[in-house]
DRENTORLO-950075 format. One record per residue: z, y negated, x negated of N, C-alpha, C in turn; residue in one letter. Coordinates in steps of 0.001 Angstrom, whole numbers, plus 500000, padded with zeros to 6 digits. Layout:
SITE     npz     npy     npx    capz    capy    capx     cpz     cpy     cpx  aa
SITE       Z       Y       X       Z       Y       X       Z       Y       X   A
...
# end
This chain:
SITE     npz     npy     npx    capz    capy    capx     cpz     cpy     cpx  aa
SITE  479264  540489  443505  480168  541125  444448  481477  540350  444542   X
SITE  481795  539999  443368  483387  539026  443328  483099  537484  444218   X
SITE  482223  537274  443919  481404  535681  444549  481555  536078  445841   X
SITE  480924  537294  446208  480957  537837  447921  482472  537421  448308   X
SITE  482990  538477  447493  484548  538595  448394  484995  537289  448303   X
SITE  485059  536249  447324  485708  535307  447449  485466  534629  448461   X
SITE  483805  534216  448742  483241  533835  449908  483999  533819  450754   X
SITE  483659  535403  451134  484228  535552  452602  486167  535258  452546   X
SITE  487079  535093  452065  487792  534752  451856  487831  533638  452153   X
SITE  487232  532581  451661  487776  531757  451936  487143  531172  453579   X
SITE  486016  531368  453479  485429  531514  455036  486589  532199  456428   X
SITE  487379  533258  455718  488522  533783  456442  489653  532713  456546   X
SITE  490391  531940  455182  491026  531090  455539  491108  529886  455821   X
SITE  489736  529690  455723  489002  528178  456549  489873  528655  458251   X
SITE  488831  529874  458871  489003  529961  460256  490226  530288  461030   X
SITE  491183  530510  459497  492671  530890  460186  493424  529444  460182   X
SITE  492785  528376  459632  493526  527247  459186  492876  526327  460452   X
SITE  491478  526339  460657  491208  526034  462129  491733  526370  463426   X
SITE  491986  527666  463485  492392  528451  464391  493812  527645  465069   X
SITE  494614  527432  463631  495795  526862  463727  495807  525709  464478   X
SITE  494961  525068  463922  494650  523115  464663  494113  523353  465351   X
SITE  493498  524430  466122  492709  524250  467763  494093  525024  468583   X
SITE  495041  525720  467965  495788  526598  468910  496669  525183  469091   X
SITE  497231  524120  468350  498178  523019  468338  497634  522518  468927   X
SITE  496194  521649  468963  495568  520574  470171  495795  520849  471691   X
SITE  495070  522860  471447  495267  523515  472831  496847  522976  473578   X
SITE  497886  523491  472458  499250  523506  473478  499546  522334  473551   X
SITE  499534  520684  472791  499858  519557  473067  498991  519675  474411   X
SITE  497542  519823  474721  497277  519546  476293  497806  520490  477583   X
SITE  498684  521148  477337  499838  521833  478440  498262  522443  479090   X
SITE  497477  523544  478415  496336  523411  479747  497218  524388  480519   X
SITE  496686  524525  481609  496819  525143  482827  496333  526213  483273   X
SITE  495120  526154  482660  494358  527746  483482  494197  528783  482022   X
SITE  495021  529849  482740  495169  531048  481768  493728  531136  480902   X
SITE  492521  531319  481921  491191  531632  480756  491406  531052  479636   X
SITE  491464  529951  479919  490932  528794  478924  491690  529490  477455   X
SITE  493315  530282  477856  493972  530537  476531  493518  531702  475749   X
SITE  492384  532320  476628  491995  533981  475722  491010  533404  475307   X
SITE  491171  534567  473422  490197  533911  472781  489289  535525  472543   X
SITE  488514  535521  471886  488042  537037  471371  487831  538150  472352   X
SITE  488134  539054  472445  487808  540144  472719  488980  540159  474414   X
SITE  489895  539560  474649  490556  538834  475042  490015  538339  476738   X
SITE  488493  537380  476130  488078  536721  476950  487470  537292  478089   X
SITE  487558  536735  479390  487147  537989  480755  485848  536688  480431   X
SITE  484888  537622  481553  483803  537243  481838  483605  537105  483466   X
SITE  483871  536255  484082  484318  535598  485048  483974  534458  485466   X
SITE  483942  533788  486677  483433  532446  487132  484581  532001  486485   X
SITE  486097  531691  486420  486334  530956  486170  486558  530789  484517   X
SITE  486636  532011  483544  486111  532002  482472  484751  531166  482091   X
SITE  484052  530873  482922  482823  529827  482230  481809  530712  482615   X
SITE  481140  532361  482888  480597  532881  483144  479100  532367  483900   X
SITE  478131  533029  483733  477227  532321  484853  477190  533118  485670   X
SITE  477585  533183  486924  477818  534522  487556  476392  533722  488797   X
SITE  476282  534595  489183  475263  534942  490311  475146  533742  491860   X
SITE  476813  533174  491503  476697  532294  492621  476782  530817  491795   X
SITE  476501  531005  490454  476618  529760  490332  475815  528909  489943   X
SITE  474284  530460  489406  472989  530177  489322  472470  529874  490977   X
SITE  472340  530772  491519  471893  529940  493303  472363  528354  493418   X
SITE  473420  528069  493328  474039  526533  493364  473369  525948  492805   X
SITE  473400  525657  491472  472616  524908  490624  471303  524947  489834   X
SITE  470625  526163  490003  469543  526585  489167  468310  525495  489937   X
SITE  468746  524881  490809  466879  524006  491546  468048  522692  491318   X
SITE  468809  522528  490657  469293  520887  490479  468536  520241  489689   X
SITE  468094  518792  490041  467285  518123  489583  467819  516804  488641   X
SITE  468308  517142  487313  469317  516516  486794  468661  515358  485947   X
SITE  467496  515768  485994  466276  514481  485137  466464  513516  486245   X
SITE  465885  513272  487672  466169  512236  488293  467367  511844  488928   X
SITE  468475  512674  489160  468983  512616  490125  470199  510982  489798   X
SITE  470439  511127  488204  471315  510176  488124  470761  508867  488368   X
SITE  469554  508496  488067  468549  507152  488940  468771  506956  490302   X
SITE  468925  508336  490745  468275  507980  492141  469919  507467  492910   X
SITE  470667  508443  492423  472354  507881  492942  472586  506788  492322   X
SITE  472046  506123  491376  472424  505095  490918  471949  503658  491976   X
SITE  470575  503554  492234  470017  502820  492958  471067  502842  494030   X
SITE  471219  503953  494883  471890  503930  496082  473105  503373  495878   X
SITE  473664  503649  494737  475291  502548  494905  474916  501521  494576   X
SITE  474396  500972  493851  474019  499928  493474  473414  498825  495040   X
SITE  472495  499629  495510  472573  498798  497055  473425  498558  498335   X
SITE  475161  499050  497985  475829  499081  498947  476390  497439  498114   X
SITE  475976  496926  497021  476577  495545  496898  477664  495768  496693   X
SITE  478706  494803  497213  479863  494581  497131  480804  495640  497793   X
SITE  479990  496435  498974  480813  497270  499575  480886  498656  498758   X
SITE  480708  498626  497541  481104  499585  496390  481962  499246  495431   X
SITE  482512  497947  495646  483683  497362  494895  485078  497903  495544   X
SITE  485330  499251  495533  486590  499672  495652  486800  501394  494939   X
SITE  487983  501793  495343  488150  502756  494640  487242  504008  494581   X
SITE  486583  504286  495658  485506  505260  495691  484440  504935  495330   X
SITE  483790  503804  495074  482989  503197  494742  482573  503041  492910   X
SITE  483803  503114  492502  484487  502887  491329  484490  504496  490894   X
SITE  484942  505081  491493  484935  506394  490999  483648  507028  491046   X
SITE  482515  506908  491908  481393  507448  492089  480766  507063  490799   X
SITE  481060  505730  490324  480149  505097  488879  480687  506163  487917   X
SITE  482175  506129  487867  482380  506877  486530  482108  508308  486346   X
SITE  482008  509113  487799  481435  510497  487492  479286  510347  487212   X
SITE  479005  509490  487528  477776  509117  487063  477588  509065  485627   X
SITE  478595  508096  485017  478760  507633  483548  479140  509419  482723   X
SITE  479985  509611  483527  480622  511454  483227  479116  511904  482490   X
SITE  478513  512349  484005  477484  513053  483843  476048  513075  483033   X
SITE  476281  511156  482237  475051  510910  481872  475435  511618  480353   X
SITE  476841  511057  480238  477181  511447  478898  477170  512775  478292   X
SITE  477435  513450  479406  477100  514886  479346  476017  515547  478894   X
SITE  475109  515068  480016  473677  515511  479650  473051  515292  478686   X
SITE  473480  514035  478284  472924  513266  476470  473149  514348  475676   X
SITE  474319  515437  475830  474837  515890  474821  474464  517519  475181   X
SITE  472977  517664  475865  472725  518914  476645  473963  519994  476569   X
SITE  474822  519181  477490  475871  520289  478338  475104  520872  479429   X
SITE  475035  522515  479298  474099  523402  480411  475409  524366  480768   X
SITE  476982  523837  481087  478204  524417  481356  478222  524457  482727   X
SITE  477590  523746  483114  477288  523076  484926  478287  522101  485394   X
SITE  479095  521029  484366  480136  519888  484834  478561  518449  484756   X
SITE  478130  518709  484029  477032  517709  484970  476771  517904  485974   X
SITE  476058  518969  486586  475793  518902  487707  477093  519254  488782   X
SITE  478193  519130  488764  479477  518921  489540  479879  517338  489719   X
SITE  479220  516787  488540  480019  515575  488350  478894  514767  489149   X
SITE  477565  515146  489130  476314  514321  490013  476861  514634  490827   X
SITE  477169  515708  491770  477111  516168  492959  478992  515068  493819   X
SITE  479449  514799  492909  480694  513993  493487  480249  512619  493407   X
SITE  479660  512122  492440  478851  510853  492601  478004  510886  494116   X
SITE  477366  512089  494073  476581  511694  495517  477261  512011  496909   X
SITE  478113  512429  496766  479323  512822  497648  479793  511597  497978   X
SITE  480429  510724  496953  481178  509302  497373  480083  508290  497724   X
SITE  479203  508566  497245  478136  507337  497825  477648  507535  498961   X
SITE  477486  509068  499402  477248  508927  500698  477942  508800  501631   X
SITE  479131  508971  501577  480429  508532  502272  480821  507082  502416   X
SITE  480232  506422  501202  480432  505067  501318  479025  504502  501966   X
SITE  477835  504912  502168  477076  504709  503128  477328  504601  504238   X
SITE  477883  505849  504846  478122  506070  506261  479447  506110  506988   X
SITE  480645  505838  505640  481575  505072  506035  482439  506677  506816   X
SITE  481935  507796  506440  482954  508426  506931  483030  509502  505416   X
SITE  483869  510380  505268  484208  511630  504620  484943  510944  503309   X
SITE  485506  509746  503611  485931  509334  502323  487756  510032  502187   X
SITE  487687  510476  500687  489136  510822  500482  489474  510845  499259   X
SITE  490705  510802  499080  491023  510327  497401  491216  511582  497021   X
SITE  491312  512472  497142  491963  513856  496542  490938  514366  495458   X
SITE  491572  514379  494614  490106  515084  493257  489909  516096  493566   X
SITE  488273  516708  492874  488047  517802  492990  488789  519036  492152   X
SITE  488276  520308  492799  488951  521587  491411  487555  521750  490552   X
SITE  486793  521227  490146  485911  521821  489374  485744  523000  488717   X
SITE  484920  524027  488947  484754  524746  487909  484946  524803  486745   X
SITE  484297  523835  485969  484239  523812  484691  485141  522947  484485   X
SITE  486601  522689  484984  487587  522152  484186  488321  522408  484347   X
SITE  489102  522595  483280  491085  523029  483632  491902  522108  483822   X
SITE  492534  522173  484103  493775  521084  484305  495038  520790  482841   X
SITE  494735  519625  482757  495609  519137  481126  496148  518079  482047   X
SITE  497948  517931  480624  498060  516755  480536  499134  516629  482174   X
SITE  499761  517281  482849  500537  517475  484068  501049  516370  483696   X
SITE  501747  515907  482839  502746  514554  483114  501802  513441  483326   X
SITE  500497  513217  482701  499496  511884  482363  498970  512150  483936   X
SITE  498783  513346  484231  498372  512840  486240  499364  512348  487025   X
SITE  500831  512956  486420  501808  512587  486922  501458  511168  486946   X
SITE  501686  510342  486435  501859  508781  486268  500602  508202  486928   X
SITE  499613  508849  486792  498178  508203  487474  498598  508357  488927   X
SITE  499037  509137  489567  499120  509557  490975  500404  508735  491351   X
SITE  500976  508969  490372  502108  507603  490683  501753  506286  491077   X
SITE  500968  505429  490492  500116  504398  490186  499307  504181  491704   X
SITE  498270  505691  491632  497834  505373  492780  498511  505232  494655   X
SITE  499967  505669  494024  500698  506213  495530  501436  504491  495767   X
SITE  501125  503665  494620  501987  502234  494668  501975  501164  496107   X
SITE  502382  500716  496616  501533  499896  497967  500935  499068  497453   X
SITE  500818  498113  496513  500315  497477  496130  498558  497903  495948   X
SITE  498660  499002  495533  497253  499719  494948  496008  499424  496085   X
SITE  495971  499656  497430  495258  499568  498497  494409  498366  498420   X
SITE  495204  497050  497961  494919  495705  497871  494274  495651  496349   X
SITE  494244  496416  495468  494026  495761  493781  493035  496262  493610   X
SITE  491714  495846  493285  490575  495926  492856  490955  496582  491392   X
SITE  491053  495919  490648  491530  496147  489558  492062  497554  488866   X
SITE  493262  497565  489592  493907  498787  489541  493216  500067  490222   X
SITE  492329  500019  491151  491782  500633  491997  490050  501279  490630   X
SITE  489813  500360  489943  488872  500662  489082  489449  501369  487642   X
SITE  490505  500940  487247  490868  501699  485584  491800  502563  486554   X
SITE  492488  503069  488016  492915  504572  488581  491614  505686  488251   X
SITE  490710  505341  489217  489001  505985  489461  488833  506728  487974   X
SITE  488723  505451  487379  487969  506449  486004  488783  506838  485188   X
SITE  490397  506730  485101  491170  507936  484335  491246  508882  485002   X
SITE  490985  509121  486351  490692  510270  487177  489740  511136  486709   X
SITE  488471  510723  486563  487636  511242  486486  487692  511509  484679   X
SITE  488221  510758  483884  488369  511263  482365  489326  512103  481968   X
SITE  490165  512444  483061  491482  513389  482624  490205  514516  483172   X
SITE  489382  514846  484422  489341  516074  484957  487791  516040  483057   X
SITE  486973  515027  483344  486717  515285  481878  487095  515879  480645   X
SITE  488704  515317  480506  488798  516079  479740  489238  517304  479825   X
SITE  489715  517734  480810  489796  519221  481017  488357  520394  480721   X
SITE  487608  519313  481068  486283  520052  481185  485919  520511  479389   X
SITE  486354  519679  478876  486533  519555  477397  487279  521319  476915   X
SITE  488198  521170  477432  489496  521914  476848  489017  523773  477693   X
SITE  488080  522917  479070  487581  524803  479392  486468  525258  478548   X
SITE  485619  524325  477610  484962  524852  476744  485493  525137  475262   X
SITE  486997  524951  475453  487539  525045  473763  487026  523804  473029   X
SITE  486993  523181  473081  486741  521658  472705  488280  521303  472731   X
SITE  489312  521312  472232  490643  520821  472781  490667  519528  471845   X
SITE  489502  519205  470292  489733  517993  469862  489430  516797  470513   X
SITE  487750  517341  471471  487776  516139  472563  488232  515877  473644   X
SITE  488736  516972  473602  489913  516889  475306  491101  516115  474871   X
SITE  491587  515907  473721  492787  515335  472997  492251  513834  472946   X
SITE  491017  513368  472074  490604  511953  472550  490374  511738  473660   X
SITE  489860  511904  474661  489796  511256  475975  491264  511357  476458   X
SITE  491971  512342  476652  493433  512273  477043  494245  510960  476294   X
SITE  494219  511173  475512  494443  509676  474480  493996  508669  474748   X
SITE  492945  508422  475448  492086  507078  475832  492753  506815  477440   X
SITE  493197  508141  478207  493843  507485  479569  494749  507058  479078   X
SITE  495786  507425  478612  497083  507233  477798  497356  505811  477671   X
SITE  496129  505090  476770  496510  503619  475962  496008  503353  477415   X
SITE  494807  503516  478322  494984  503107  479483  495820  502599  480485   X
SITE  497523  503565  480956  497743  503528  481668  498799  501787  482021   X
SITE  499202  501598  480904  499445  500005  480926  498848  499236  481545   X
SITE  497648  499434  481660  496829  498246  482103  496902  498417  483824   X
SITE  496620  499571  483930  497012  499967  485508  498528  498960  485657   X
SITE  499164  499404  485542  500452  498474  485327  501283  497878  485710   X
SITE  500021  496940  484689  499618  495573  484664  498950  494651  486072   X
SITE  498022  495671  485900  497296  495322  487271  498056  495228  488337   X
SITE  498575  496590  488867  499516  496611  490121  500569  495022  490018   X
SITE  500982  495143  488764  502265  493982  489117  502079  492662  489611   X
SITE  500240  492870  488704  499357  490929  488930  499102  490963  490511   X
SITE  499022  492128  491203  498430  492106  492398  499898  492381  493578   X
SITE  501464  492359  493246  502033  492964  493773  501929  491468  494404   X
SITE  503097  490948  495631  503296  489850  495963  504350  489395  495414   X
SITE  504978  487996  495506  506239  487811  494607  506929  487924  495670   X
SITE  508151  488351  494947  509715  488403  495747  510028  487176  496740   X
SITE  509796  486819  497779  510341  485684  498801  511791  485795  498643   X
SITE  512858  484608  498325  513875  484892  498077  514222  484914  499500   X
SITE  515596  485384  499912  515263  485782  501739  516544  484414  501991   X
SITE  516029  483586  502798  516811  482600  503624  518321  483221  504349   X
SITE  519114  482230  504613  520109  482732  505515  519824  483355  506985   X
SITE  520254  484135  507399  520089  485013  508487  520210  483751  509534   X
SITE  519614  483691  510913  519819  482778  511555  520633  483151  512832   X
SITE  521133  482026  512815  522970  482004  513953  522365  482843  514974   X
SITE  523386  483861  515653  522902  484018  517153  522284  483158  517769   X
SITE  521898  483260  518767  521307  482464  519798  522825  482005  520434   X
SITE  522821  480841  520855  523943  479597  521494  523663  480025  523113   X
SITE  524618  480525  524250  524226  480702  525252  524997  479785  526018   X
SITE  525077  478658  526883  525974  477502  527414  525702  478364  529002   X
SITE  526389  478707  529420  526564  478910  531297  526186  477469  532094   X
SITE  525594  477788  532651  524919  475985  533082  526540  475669  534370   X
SITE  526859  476589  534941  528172  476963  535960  529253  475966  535528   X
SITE  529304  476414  533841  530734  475966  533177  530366  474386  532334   X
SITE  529210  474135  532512  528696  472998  531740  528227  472058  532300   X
SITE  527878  472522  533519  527275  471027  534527  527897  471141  536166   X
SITE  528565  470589  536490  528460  470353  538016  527041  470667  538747   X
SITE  527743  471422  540113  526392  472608  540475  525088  471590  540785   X
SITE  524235  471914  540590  522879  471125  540601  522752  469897  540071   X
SITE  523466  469589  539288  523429  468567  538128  522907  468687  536216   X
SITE  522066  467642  535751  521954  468384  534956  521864  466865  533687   X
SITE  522377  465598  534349  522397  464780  533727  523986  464542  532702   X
SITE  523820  463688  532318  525129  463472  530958  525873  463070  532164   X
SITE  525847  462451  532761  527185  462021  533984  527642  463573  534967   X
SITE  526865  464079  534566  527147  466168  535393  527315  466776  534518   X
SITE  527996  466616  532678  528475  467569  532385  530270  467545  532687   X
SITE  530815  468874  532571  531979  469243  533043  532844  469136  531545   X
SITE  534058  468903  531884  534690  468787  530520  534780  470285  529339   X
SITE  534545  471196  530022  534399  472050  529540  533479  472402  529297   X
SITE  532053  471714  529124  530667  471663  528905  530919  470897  527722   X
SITE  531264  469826  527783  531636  468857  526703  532278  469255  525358   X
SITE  533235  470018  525695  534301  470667  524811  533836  471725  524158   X
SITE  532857  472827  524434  531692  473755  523858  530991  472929  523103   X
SITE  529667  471435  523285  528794  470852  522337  529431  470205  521685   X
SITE  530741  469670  521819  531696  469076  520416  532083  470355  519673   X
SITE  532509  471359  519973  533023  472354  519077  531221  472706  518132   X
SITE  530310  473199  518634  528632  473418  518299  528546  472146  517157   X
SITE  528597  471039  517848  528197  470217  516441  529112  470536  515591   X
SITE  530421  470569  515709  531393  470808  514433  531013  471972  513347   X
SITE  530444  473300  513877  529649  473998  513668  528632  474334  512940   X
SITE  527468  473356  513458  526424  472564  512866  526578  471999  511279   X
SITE  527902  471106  511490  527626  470445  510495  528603  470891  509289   X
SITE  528956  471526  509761  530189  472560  508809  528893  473487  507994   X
SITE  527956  474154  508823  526743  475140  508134  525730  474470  507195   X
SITE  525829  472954  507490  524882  472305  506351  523623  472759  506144   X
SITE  522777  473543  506986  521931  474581  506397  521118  474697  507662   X
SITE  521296  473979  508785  520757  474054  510427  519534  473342  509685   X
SITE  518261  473908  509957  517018  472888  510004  516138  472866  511180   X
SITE  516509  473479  512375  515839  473032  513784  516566  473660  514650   X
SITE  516470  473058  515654  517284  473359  516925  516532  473802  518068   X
SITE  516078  474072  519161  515620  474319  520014  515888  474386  521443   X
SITE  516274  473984  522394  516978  474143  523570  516165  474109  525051   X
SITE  516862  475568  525138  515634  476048  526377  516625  475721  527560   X
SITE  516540  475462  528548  517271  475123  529845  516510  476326  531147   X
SITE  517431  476886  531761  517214  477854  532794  517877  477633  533893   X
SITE  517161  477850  535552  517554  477703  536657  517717  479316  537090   X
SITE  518477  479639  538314  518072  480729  538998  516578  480839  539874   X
SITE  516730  481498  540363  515452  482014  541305  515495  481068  542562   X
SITE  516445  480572  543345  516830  480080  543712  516240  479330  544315   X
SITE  515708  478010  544995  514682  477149  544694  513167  476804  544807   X
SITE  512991  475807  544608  511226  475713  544361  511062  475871  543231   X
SITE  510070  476130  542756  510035  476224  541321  509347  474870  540774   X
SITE  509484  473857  541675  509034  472465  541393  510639  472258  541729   X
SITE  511556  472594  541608  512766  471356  541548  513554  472548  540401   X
SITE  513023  473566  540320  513909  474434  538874  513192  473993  537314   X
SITE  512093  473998  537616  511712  473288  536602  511747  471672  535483   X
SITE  512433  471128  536983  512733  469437  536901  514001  470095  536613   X
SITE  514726  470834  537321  516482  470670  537265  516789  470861  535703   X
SITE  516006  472166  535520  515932  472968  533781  515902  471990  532858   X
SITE  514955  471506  532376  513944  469924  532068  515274  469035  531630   X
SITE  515841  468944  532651  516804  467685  532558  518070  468509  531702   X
SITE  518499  469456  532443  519770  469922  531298  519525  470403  530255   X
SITE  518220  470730  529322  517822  470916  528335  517613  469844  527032   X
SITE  517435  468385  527923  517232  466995  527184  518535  466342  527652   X
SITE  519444  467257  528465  520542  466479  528603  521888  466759  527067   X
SITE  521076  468234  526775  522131  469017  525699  521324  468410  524504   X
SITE  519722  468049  524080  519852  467516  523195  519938  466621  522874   X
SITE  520241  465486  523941  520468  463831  523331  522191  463827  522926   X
SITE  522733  465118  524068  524201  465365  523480  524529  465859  521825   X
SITE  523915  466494  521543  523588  466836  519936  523390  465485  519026   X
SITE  522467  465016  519478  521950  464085  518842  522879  463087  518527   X
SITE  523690  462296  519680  524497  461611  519791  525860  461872  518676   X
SITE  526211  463683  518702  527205  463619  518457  527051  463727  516081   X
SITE  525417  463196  515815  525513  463306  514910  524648  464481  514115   X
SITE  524337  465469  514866  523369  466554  514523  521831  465586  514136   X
SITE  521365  465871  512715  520184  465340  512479  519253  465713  512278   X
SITE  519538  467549  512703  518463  468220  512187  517190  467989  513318   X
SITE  515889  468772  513573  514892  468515  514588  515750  468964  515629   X
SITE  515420  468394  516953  516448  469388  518205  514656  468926  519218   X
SITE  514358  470172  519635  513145  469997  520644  513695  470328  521780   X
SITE  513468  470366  523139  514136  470619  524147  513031  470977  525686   X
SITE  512998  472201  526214  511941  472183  527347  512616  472846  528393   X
SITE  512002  472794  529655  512883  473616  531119  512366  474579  531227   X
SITE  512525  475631  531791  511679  477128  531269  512186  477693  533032   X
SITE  512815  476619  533890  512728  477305  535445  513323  478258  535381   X
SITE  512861  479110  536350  513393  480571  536589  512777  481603  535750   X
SITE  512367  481424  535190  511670  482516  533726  512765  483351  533260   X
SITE  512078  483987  532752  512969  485142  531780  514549  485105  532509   X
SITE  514817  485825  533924  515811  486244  534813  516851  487319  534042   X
SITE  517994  487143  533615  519207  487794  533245  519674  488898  534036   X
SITE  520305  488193  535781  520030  489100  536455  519861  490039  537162   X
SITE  520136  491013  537951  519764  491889  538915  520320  491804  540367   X
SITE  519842  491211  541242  520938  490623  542091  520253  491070  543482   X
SITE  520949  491694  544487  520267  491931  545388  521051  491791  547049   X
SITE  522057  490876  546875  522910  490523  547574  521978  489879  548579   X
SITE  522825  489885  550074  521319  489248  551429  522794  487927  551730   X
SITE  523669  488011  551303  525117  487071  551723  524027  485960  550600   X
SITE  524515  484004  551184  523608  483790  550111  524858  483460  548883   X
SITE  525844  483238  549492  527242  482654  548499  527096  483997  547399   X
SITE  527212  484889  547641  527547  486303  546862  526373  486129  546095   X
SITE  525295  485901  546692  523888  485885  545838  524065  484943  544792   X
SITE  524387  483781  544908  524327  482946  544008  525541  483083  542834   X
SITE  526687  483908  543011  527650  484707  542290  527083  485234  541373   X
SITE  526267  485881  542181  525366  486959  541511  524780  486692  540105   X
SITE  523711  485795  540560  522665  484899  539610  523126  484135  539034   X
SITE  524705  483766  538270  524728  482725  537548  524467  483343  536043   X
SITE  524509  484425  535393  524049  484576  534082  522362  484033  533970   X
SITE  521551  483573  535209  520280  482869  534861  520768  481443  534310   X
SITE  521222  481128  535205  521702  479496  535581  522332  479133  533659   X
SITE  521650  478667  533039  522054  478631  532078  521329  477920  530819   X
SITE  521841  477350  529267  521165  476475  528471  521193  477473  527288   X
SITE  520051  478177  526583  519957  478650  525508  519456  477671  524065   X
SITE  520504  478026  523203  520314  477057  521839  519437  478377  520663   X
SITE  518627  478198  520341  518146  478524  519137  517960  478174  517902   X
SITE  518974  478674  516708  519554  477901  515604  518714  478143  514717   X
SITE  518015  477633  513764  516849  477931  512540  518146  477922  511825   X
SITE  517914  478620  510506  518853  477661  509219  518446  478719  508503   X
SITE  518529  477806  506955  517386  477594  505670  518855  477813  504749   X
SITE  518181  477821  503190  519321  477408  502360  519698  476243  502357   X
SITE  521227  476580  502157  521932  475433  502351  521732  474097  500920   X
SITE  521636  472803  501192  521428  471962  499814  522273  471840  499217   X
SITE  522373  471768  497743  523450  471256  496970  522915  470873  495959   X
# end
C-alpha cells in the first residue's frame, strides 16, 4: 500500500513538472487560438478544438492519401522549370509536410490539408490561373510565433523578392513550417512546434542573404544634366541665313559665353544640336536651312575649344513651339519665331579629377 501511494506520487509530480515545461513551450510560442490553451475538462469539443465533427468526416473520409502524394508529385515534377518559383516551391514543401506526416500516422486531417494545397498550387501552376500568395487558415493549425511571420512577410513584401529564386524557395517552406508548426502546437505537441519554429528562425538569415545577393547594386547617380540650351535662330543668324558668315553678334556673344560654360563644368560628355525652321517654307529648303545652322553652331563649339562629342542634325519644321494663326504674313512670321530656333542638349557625367 505505501509502494502504491508513493507510486502514484510520484507519477503526480512527474505530470505537474511536465505540465510546467509544456505550459512554458506553450507560452514562448505566443499561440493564438484560445482552444489550443484548454486543457482537461476545460477542453470544448468543437471543429476548431480538433473534433471530428460531421463536416470534416464528409471532406476527407474518401481521401486517397496512399496515392495521392505520387500522383501530385509526378505532376509538378512535369511542369520542369516552370515550377522553379515561389508557388512551385511551396507546393513541394506542403508535399514534403504531408509525407512526413503520414510517416508518423497523423489521422488529425493536416495531411490531408497539406495534399490538398499541394494540389491546389500545382494546378494553378498548370493552368496558370488561381495563383496567390496568401496562406491558408488550416484547421488543424494555430497560429505561433506572430513576430517570426512578422519578418517572413517582411522578406516576402521586399522588391527584390519577385526576381530571387532563392529567396522565393527558403520564403515557401518557412511558410509552410511555421503553419506546420502550428499544426504541432494544435495537437499540444508545443516541444515540436518549438523545434521547427527554431529551424525557421536559424533560417531567416539566409532569406537575407538571398534578397541582398539578388538586390541590384546602388548606381552611383551622375550629375543632373544642364537644361536644354535654347539659341532664337532671330537673335543668332541674319533672317534666312544659317552659315558662320550669318551669325549676328549677338549669336556670337551667347556661343562664347556657352563654351565658357562648358568648360568651366569640366563634366560635358556630349553635345547634341538640333536646328529648327518655322512652318514657313518647303520643307525641302527648312530642312537644308535647319541642317546648316545646326553644323553651323557645332563647328562654332568646336572651334571655340569644346572637345567633348558635338553631333548636329536639321529637324525642319518639326516639333512647332507655336500657335500662330495670323492671315497678315509679317505678323505671322512675328508670330512663329519661338520655332525658328537652335536647341543644345547637354549630357554631363562626373566630373574628372
Amino acid at each position: 500500500m505505501k509502494h502504491s501511494l508513493m507510486t502514484r506520487t510520484c507519477i503526480a509530480l512527474s505530470a505537474l513538472v511536465a505540465g510546467c515545461t509544456s505550459t512554458a513551450s506553450r507560452d514562448a510560442l505566443q499561440v493564438q487560438n484560445p482552444t489550443v490553451l484548454l486543457r482537461g475538462v476545460d477542453t470544448t469539443q468543437d471543429n476548431a478544438a480538433g473534433a471530428a465533427t460531421p463536416a470534416w468526416l464528409d471532406q476527407y473520409r474518401t481521401a486517397d492519401n496512399t496515392h495521392a502524394p505520387d500522383s501530385i508529385q509526378k505532376r509538378l515534377d512535369a511542369l520542369g522549370p516552370h515550377k522553379d518559383n515561389y508557388f512551385g516551391f511551396k507546393a513541394q514543401c506542403w508535399l514534403d509536410a504531408a509525407r512526413e506526416e503520414r510517416s508518423h500516422w497523423n489521422h488529425w486531417g493536416f495531411v490531408e490539408e497539406a495534399l490538398r494545397e499541394a494540389s491546389r498550387l500545382t494546378t494553378a501552376l498548370e493552368t496558370g490561373g488561381g495563383l496567390y500568395a496568401e496562406n491558408p487558415d488550416l484547421r488543424t493549425a494555430a497560429v505561433v510565433r506572430p513576430d517570426i511571420w512578422k519578418q517572413i512577410l517582411t522578406a516576402k513584401a521586399a522588391p527584390a523578392f519577385a526576381s530571387c529564386s532563392q529567396a522565393q524557395r527558403l520564403t515557401a517552406c518557412s511558410e509552410v513550417e511555421m503553419i506546420h508548426a502550428g499544426h504541432e502546437a494544435w495537437t499540444r505537441d508545443f516541444k515540436g512546434s518549438t523545434q521547427r519554429v527554431d529551424d525557421v528562425t536559424k533560417r531567416l538569415p539566409q532569406i537575407d542573404a538571398a534578397l541582398a545577393a539578388c538586390t541590384p547594386p546602388v548606381v552611383p547617380q551622375t550629375a543632373e544634366p544642364a537644361p536644354k540650351v535654347t539659341l532664337q535662330s532671330d537673335a543668332t543668324f541674319a533672317f534666312d541665313r544659317g552659315d558662320i558668315a550669318g551669325l549676328l553678334p549677338e549669336g556670337r556673344a551667347r556661343l562664347d559665353q556657352l563654351i565658357r560654360e562648358v568648360k568651366q563644368a569640366g563634366d560635358v560628355t556630349a553635345i547634341r544640336v538640333d536646328g529648327y525652321t518655322d512652318r514657313l517654307g518647303s520643307s525641302t529648303h527648312n530642312a537644308r536651312l535647319s541642317t546648316i545652322r545646326a553644323e553651323t553652331v557645332k563647328r562654332y563649339l568646336a572651334a571655340g575649344g569644346v572637345d567633348a562629342p558635338i553631333s548636329a542634325r536639321g529637324m525642319g519644321a518639326t516639333n512647332p513651339l507655336a500657335q500662330c494663326d495670323e492671315r497678315e504674313r509679317e505678323s505671322l512670321i512675328r508670330c512663329l519665331a519661338p520655332d525658328r530656333r537652335v536647341e543644345l542638349s547637354i549630357k554631363r557625367g562626373e566630373s574628372a579629377r
